[in-house]
N, C-alpha and C positions, 0 to 999 in steps of 0.2 A: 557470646564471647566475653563481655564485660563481666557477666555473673560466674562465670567461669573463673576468670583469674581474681576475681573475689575473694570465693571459697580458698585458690590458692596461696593466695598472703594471706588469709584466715588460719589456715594450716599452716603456713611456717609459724606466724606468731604464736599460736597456738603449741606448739613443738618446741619454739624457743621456751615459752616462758613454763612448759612443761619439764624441761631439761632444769631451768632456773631453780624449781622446787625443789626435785630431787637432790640439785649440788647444795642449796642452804639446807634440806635433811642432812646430808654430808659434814658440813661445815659447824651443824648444831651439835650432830652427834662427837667428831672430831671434841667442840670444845668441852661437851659433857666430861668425855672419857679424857682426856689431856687437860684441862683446866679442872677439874673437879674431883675425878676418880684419880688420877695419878701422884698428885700430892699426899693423898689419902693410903695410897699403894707405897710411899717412900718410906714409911714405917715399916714398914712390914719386909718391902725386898728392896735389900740394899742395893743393888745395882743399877745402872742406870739400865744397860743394855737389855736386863730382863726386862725392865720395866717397860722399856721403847716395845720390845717385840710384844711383849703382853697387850699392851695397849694398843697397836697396831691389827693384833689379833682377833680384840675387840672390838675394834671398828670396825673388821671386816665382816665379824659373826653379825654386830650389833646393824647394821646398814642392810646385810643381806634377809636378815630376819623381820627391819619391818619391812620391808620390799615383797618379800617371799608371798606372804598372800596375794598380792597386786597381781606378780609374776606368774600365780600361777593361773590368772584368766589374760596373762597376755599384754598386761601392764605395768608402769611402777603407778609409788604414788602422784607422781606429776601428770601421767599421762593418764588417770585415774578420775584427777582432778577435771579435765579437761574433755572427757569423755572419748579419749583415744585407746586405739588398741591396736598391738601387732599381730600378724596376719601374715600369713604363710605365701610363699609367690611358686614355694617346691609343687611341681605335679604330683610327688610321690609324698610326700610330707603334708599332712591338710592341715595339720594344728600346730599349735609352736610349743613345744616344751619348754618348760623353768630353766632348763641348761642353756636353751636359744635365745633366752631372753636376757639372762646373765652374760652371753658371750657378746650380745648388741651392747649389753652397758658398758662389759670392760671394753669393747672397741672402738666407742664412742666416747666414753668419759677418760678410762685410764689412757688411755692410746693417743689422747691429743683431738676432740672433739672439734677444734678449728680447721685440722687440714682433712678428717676423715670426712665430716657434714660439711662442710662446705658445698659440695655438690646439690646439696639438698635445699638451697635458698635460689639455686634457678631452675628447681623445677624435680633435679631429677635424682635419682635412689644414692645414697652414701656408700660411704666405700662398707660401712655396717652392715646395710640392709643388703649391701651386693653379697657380702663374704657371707650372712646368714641366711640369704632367700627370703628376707621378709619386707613387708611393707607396713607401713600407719596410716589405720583409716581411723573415719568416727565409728563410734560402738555404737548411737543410736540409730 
């Protein structure tokens, strides 16, 4: 019983500080493109509003493409990091596709990750893992 709930505050911290990774990938790439590349863009397209959506645009290609490799055995880089992987709970579904894996992050991160995971620090599946059918285990 004790080595049991071990492993599971192992797994949450593990989860959190896997999530952690990914938002400062986020928050690096955000300053690349809006601190470095956008100044650089205000020569060129006058506008503010192009520039906003341009760059917003590029966050979203630039964030999903380094992920995409991760994604497509079932990880990002945080949980990559950490040797976790998502994992199917569907009968009919055995593998997770790149699309399943993107719709856990936008449900997770865009959606407000405090009220959806919450469930997830006492034990039991988020409102993510419910709406996808999946679960995180370790890969090893």
């Amino acid at each position: 019983m004790e080595n049991t709930k071990k492993v599971q505050v192992s797994m949450i911290v593990q989860r959190v500080f896997a999530q952690l990774i990914d938002f400062l990938l986020g928050i690096l790439l955000l300053f690349a493109i809006f601190g470095l590349l956008m100044p650089l863009l205000a020569k060129v397209v006058p506008s503010d509003v192009i520039r906003g959506v341009l760059g917003l645009g590029l966050f979203v290609f630039g964030y999903y493409a380094l992920q995409y490799p991760f994604m497509q055995n079932g990880q990002t880089i945080g949980k990559g990091f950490y040797h976790l992987k998502i994992v199917s709970t569907d009968e009919i579904r055995k593998d997770v596709p790149v699309a399943v894996v993107v719709q856990r992050e936008i449900l997770c991160k865009l959606m407000s990750c405090f009220f959806i995971c919450v469930p997830v620090f006492f034990g039991k599946a988020g409102g993510h893992e419910e709406a996808t059918h999946t679960k995180l285990v370790h890969s090893k």
